[in-house]
N, C-alpha and C positions, 0 to 999 in steps of 0.2 A: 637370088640369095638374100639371105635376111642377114640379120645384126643382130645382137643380145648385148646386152650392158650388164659388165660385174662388177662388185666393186674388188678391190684390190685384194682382198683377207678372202674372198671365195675364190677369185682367180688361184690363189698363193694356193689353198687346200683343193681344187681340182686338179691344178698341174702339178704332178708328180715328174714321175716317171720320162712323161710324155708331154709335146706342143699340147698348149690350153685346147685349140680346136678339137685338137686329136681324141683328147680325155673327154670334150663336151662332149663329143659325138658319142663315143662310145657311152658316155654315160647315159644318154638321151635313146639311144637304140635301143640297149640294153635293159632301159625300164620299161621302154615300149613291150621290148618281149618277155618280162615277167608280169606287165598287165596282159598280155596278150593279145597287144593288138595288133601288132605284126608273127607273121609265119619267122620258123628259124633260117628259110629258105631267105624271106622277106631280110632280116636281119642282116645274112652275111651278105646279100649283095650292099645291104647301106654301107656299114664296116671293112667290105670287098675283104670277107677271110671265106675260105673253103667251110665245110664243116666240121672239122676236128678242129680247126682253130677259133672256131666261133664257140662250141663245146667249152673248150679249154678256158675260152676268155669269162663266157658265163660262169663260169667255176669258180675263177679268180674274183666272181663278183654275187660267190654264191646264189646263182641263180641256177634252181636246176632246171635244164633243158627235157621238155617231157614231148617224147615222139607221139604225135597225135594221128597220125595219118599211119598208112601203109605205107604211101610211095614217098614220106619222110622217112620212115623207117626203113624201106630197102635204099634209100638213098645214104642213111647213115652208114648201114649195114658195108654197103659199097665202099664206102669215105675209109672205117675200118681195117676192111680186106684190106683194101692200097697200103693203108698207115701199116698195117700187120698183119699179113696174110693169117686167115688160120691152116691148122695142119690136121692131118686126118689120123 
């Protein structure tokens, strides 16, 4: 494990919501996946959210999540049906 040094007035505006680690992380993940250098698969194991909650968080950080694969997109597709079946 590493270390990072904040000073106080970044620490204050990173920790919101949430423990500073918590918010570093995500916030450190989540640019990875709008540079793209991590898969959305890649992302939720770092963050450990499924993928409608990883969705969701990118959102909150206006990052849109763009399905690049097939077997991301039927794994989305999958993640959806659970959250809300569709109906015929």
């Amino acid at each position: 494990m590493r270390t990072v040094s904040l000073d106080e007035d970044l620490a204050a505006l990173i920790e919101g919501e949430k423990p500073l680690d918590e918010a570093a992380r995500e916030a450190l993940v989540i640019d990875l996946f709008r540079r793209r250098k991590i898969s959305t698969g890649k992302a939720c194991e770092l963050l450990r959210l499924d993928r409608m909650d990883f969705i969701r968080r990118a959102n909150e950080h206006n990052v849109p999540v763009y399905l690049t694969t097939e077997k991301e997109w039927e794994a989305d597709l999958a993640a959806l049906d659970a959250w809300h079946p569709r109906t015929s």
